[in-house]
N, C-alpha and C positions, 0 to 999 in steps of 0.2 A: 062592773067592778073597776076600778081608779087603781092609778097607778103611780109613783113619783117618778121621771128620767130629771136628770141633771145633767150641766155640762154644757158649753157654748153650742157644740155640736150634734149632741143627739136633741139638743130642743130646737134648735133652729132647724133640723132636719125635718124633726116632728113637723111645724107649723110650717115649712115651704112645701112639704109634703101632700101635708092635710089630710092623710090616712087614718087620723081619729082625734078627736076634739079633744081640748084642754078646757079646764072646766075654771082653773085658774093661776097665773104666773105667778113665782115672785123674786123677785130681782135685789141682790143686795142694795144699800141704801147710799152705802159706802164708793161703789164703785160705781165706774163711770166710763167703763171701756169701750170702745168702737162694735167690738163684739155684740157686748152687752146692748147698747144702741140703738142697733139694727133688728136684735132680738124685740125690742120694746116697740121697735115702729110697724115690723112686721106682724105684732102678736096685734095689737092699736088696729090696724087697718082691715085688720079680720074681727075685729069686734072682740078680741078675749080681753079678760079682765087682768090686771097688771097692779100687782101690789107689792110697793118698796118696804124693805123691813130690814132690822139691823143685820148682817154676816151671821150673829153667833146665832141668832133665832134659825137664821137659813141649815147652819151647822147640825142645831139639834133637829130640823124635821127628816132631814139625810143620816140623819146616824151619827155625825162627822168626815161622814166622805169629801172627798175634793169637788165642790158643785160647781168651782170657779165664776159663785155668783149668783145663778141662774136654778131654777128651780120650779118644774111644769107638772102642774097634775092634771091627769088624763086619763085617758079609759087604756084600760090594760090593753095590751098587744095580743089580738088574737089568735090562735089555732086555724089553721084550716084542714078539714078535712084531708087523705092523703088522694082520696079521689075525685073532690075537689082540684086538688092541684095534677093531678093526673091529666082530669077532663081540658086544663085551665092551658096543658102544655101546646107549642107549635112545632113545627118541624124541625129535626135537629136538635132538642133541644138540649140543654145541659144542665144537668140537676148535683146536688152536692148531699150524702147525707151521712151522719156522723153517728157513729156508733160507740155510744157511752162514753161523749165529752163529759167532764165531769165539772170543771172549773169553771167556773164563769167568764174569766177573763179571756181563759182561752176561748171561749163560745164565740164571746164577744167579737173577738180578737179574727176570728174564721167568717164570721157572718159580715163582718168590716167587706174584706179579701171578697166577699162573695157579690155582694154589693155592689162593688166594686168591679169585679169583672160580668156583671151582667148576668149573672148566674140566672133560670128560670125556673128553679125552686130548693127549698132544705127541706129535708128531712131529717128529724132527732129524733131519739130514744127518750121514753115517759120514764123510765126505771135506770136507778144509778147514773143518774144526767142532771146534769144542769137545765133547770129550765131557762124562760126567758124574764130575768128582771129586770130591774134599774141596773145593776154593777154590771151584768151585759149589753146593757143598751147602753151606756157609758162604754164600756172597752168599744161599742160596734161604731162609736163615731157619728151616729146621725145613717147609719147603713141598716141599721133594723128599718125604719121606716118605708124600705124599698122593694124587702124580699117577702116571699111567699110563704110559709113555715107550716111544716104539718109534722105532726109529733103521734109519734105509732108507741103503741107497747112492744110490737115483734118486728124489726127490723128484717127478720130472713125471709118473713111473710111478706113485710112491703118491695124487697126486692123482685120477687116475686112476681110481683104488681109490676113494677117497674118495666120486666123484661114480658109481658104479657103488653106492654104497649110497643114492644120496639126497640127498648133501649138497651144499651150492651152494659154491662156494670162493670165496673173497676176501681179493685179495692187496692189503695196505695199501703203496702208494709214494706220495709224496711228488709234487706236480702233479698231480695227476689233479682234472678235473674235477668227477667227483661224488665227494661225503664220506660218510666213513663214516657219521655220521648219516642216510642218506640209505639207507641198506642195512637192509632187516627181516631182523636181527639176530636175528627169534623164531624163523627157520626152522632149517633142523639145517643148520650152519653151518661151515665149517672157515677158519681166517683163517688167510694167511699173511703173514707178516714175516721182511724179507732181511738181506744180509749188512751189519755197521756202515758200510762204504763202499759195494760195490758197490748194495748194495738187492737187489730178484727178480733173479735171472737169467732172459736173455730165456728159455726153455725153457718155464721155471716162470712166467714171467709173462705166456705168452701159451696156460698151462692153464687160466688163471685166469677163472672165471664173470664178476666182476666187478674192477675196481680201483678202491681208493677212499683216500684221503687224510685224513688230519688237518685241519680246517682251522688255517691259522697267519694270523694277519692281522698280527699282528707284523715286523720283518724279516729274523728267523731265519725258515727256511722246512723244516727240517729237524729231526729229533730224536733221540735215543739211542732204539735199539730196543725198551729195557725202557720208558720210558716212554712210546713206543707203544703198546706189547703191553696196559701197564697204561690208558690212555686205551680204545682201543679196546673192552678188557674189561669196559669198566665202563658204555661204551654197550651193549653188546650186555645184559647187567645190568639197565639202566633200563630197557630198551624188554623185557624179560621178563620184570621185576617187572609192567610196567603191562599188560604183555599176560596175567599171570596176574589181575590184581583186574577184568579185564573178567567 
Protein backbone atom coordinates (compact mmCIF):
# COMPACT_ATOMS: atom_id res chain seq x y z
CA UNK A 1 0.00 0.00 0.00
CA UNK A 2 1.55 3.65 -1.09
CA UNK A 3 1.51 6.46 0.56
CA UNK A 4 1.79 10.44 -0.15
CA UNK A 5 4.40 12.45 2.79
CA UNK A 6 5.11 16.07 1.79
CA UNK A 7 7.23 18.74 3.10
CA UNK A 8 11.02 19.59 2.92
CA UNK A 9 11.38 17.51 5.96
CA UNK A 10 9.55 14.35 6.31
CA UNK A 11 10.69 13.55 2.72
CA UNK A 12 14.09 14.20 3.05
CA UNK A 13 13.93 12.23 6.25
CA UNK A 14 12.25 9.54 4.40
CA UNK A 15 15.03 9.16 1.75
CA UNK A 16 18.31 9.78 4.34
CA UNK A 17 16.53 7.28 6.26
CA UNK A 18 15.70 4.55 3.84
CA UNK A 19 13.20 2.85 6.01
CA UNK A 20 10.75 2.38 2.91
CA UNK A 21 11.15 3.00 -0.76
CA UNK A 22 9.63 5.84 -2.90
CA UNK A 23 8.24 4.70 -5.78
CA UNK A 24 8.30 8.26 -7.24
CA UNK A 25 9.18 12.19 -6.33
CA UNK A 26 7.76 15.24 -7.59
CA UNK A 27 9.07 18.47 -7.10
CA UNK A 28 7.58 21.81 -8.06
CA UNK A 29 8.64 23.19 -11.32
CA UNK A 30 8.65 26.55 -10.12
CA UNK A 31 10.89 26.37 -7.34
CA UNK A 32 14.34 26.18 -6.76
CA UNK A 33 15.20 26.15 -3.21
CA UNK A 34 18.43 24.73 -1.49
CA UNK A 35 15.94 22.47 0.31
CA UNK A 36 14.35 21.44 -2.54
CA UNK A 37 17.98 20.66 -4.15
CA UNK A 38 19.49 18.54 -1.91
CA UNK A 39 16.09 16.60 -1.83
CA UNK A 40 16.52 15.98 -5.85
CA UNK A 41 20.36 14.97 -5.55
CA UNK A 42 19.72 12.76 -2.71
CA UNK A 43 16.59 11.24 -4.17
CA UNK A 44 19.21 11.04 -7.90
CA UNK A 45 21.74 9.21 -6.14
CA UNK A 46 19.63 6.52 -4.69
CA UNK A 47 18.17 5.89 -7.99
CA UNK A 48 14.39 7.35 -7.43
CA UNK A 49 12.59 8.71 -10.11
CA UNK A 50 12.23 12.62 -9.81
CA UNK A 51 9.44 14.40 -11.86
CA UNK A 52 9.12 18.29 -12.05
CA UNK A 53 5.47 19.41 -12.52
CA UNK A 54 3.75 22.79 -12.16
CA UNK A 55 2.78 23.88 -8.00
CA UNK A 56 -0.82 23.79 -8.69
CA UNK A 57 -0.79 19.95 -10.09
CA UNK A 58 1.46 19.40 -6.74
CA UNK A 59 -1.54 21.32 -4.89
CA UNK A 60 -4.29 19.20 -6.15
CA UNK A 61 -2.50 15.46 -5.52
CA UNK A 62 -2.13 16.77 -1.60
CA UNK A 63 -5.56 18.11 -1.25
CA UNK A 64 -4.06 21.65 -1.03
CA UNK A 65 -1.94 21.24 1.86
CA UNK A 66 1.16 23.20 2.41
CA UNK A 67 3.85 20.40 0.46
CA UNK A 68 6.30 23.50 0.25
CA UNK A 69 7.14 21.92 -3.15
CA UNK A 70 8.00 18.49 -2.60
CA UNK A 71 5.89 15.58 -2.88
CA UNK A 72 7.10 11.45 -2.30
CA UNK A 73 5.10 8.55 -2.77
CA UNK A 74 5.85 5.57 -0.88
CA UNK A 75 4.88 2.57 0.82
CA UNK A 76 2.92 3.40 3.73
CA UNK A 77 4.41 3.49 7.12
CA UNK A 78 4.15 0.27 8.72
CA UNK A 79 2.74 -1.20 12.15
CA UNK A 80 4.62 -3.36 14.08
CA UNK A 81 3.61 -5.84 16.20
CA UNK A 82 3.47 -4.77 20.07
CA UNK A 83 5.55 -7.86 20.61
CA UNK A 84 7.66 -7.22 18.07
CA UNK A 85 8.55 -4.20 19.59
CA UNK A 86 8.59 -5.59 23.01
CA UNK A 87 11.10 -8.61 21.93
CA UNK A 88 12.87 -5.45 19.77
CA UNK A 89 13.44 -3.56 23.36
CA UNK A 90 17.20 -2.99 25.31
CA UNK A 91 17.85 -2.33 28.73
CA UNK A 92 16.37 0.55 30.28
CA UNK A 93 14.47 1.32 27.92
CA UNK A 94 11.93 4.07 27.26
CA UNK A 95 8.82 3.67 25.63
CA UNK A 96 5.96 6.50 25.08
CA UNK A 97 2.29 5.33 24.47
CA UNK A 98 -0.69 7.52 23.77
CA UNK A 99 -3.87 6.89 24.83
CA UNK A 100 -6.77 8.09 22.31
CA UNK A 101 -4.61 11.00 20.58
CA UNK A 102 -7.13 11.95 18.40
CA UNK A 103 -5.68 14.92 16.10
CA UNK A 104 -3.18 14.29 13.92
CA UNK A 105 -1.26 17.14 14.26
CA UNK A 106 -0.96 16.59 17.77
CA UNK A 107 0.23 12.73 16.92
CA UNK A 108 2.41 14.38 14.70
CA UNK A 109 3.58 16.96 16.85
CA UNK A 110 4.36 13.95 19.95
CA UNK A 111 6.12 11.47 17.61
CA UNK A 112 8.43 14.66 16.41
CA UNK A 113 9.26 15.12 20.57
CA UNK A 114 9.83 11.37 20.41
CA UNK A 115 12.16 11.08 17.87
CA UNK A 116 13.78 13.39 18.92
CA UNK A 117 14.60 12.27 22.30
CA UNK A 118 15.46 8.82 21.21
CA UNK A 119 12.48 7.28 22.49
CA UNK A 120 12.75 3.01 21.92
CA UNK A 121 9.26 2.67 21.04
CA UNK A 122 5.10 4.19 20.55
CA UNK A 123 2.47 2.71 21.29
CA UNK A 124 -1.15 4.00 19.91
CA UNK A 125 -4.60 3.24 20.35
CA UNK A 126 -6.49 1.49 16.91
CA UNK A 127 -10.07 3.09 18.17
CA UNK A 128 -10.84 6.87 18.53
CA UNK A 129 -7.13 7.76 17.47
CA UNK A 130 -5.50 9.22 14.86
CA UNK A 131 -3.74 6.92 12.74
CA UNK A 132 -0.48 7.39 11.03
CA UNK A 133 -0.77 9.59 7.74
CA UNK A 134 0.56 12.18 5.49
CA UNK A 135 -0.92 15.44 7.93
CA UNK A 136 1.06 13.36 10.68
CA UNK A 137 4.12 12.54 9.07
CA UNK A 138 4.15 16.42 8.04
CA UNK A 139 3.48 17.67 11.76
CA UNK A 140 6.40 14.65 12.71
CA UNK A 141 9.11 16.56 10.68
CA UNK A 142 11.01 13.71 9.03
CA UNK A 143 10.65 11.95 12.93
CA UNK A 144 8.15 9.22 11.77
CA UNK A 145 10.85 7.75 9.84
CA UNK A 146 12.97 6.85 12.96
CA UNK A 147 10.42 5.35 15.52
CA UNK A 148 9.06 2.03 16.13
CA UNK A 149 5.16 2.16 16.26
CA UNK A 150 2.76 -0.56 17.41
CA UNK A 151 -0.95 0.13 17.45
CA UNK A 152 -3.02 -2.14 19.91
CA UNK A 153 -6.90 -2.16 20.27
CA UNK A 154 -6.57 -2.40 24.38
CA UNK A 155 -4.14 -0.22 25.65
CA UNK A 156 -4.78 -1.64 29.45
CA UNK A 157 -3.94 -5.07 27.86
CA UNK A 158 -0.55 -3.70 26.33
CA UNK A 159 0.40 -2.14 29.66
CA UNK A 160 0.10 -5.17 30.86
CA UNK A 161 2.71 -6.45 28.39
CA UNK A 162 4.77 -3.67 29.17
CA UNK A 163 5.08 -4.36 33.00
CA UNK A 164 5.34 -8.18 32.33
CA UNK A 165 8.85 -7.17 30.78
CA UNK A 166 10.11 -4.99 33.56
CA UNK A 167 8.87 -1.66 32.84
CA UNK A 168 7.39 0.63 35.44
CA UNK A 169 4.35 2.73 33.62
CA UNK A 170 3.65 6.33 34.10
CA UNK A 171 0.76 7.95 33.22
CA UNK A 172 1.29 11.87 33.04
CA UNK A 173 -2.32 13.79 34.11
CA UNK A 174 -2.71 16.89 35.21
CA UNK A 175 -3.31 17.34 39.38
CA UNK A 176 -1.66 14.68 40.56
CA UNK A 177 0.37 15.30 43.41
CA UNK A 178 3.64 14.02 42.69
CA UNK A 179 5.67 15.50 39.41
CA UNK A 180 7.09 14.04 37.05
CA UNK A 181 10.37 15.18 38.33
CA UNK A 182 9.95 13.29 41.11
CA UNK A 183 9.87 9.81 39.05
CA UNK A 184 13.61 7.94 38.25
CA UNK A 185 13.07 8.39 34.75
CA UNK A 186 16.56 6.15 34.56
CA UNK A 187 14.67 2.90 34.94
CA UNK A 188 13.10 1.14 31.77
CA UNK A 189 10.24 3.16 31.70
CA UNK A 190 6.91 3.56 29.57
CA UNK A 191 5.06 7.01 29.92
CA UNK A 192 1.76 7.39 28.99
CA UNK A 193 -0.22 10.53 27.71
CA UNK A 194 -4.15 10.72 27.07
CA UNK A 195 -6.66 12.00 24.99
CA UNK A 196 -6.54 16.25 24.25
CA UNK A 197 -9.88 16.44 26.35
CA UNK A 198 -10.70 13.43 28.08
CA UNK A 199 -6.67 12.71 29.51
CA UNK A 200 -6.18 8.59 30.73
CA UNK A 201 -9.16 6.69 30.61
CA UNK A 202 -10.00 5.30 34.01
CA UNK A 203 -8.97 1.60 32.80
CA UNK A 204 -5.61 2.78 31.62
CA UNK A 205 -5.30 5.04 34.50
CA UNK A 206 -5.70 2.92 37.04
CA UNK A 207 -2.92 0.31 35.23
CA UNK A 208 -0.74 2.80 35.70
CA UNK A 209 2.56 2.18 38.19
CA UNK A 210 2.61 5.81 38.92
CA UNK A 211 0.83 9.24 38.18
CA UNK A 212 2.56 12.08 37.86
CA UNK A 213 1.91 15.69 36.50
CA UNK A 214 3.60 18.77 35.06
CA UNK A 215 4.24 21.06 37.50
CA UNK A 216 2.24 24.57 36.25
CA UNK A 217 2.56 27.15 38.89
CA UNK A 218 0.96 29.59 36.53
CA UNK A 219 -2.88 29.76 36.10
CA UNK A 220 -3.20 27.61 33.15
CA UNK A 221 -3.13 24.34 34.76
CA UNK A 222 -3.18 22.22 31.69
CA UNK A 223 -1.32 21.67 28.34
CA UNK A 224 -1.44 20.36 24.72
CA UNK A 225 -0.42 16.77 24.76
CA UNK A 226 2.63 17.21 22.40
CA UNK A 227 4.11 19.57 24.73
CA UNK A 228 3.72 17.35 27.37
CA UNK A 229 5.14 14.40 25.75
CA UNK A 230 8.02 16.90 24.81
CA UNK A 231 8.53 18.25 28.69
CA UNK A 232 8.42 15.08 30.01
CA UNK A 233 10.92 13.67 27.35
CA UNK A 234 13.24 15.82 28.09
CA UNK A 235 13.18 15.18 31.93
CA UNK A 236 13.53 11.63 31.61
CA UNK A 237 16.81 12.87 29.23
CA UNK A 238 18.34 14.91 31.99
CA UNK A 239 18.01 12.54 34.69
CA UNK A 240 19.96 9.76 32.06
CA UNK A 241 22.36 12.03 30.86
CA UNK A 242 23.33 12.53 34.64
CA UNK A 243 22.81 9.10 35.52
CA UNK A 244 25.26 8.04 32.65
CA UNK A 245 28.31 10.59 33.74
CA UNK A 246 27.99 9.01 37.39
Amino acid sequence: MEQLIYGIHPVRECLRSGARPVSCLYIARETGSPGLKAIVHLARRQGYTVRFEPRNLLDRRVGGAKHQGVVAVCVARPYIELEDLLDGLGPAPLVVALDSVEDPRNLGAVLRCCAAAGVDGVIVTRDHAAGVTATVSKAAAGGLEYLSIARVSNLARAIDQLKTKGIWVAGVETGQPLGCQDLDLTLATALVLGNEGAGLRRLVRQKCDFLASIPTPGPIRSLNVSVAAGIVLYEAIRQRGRSRSR
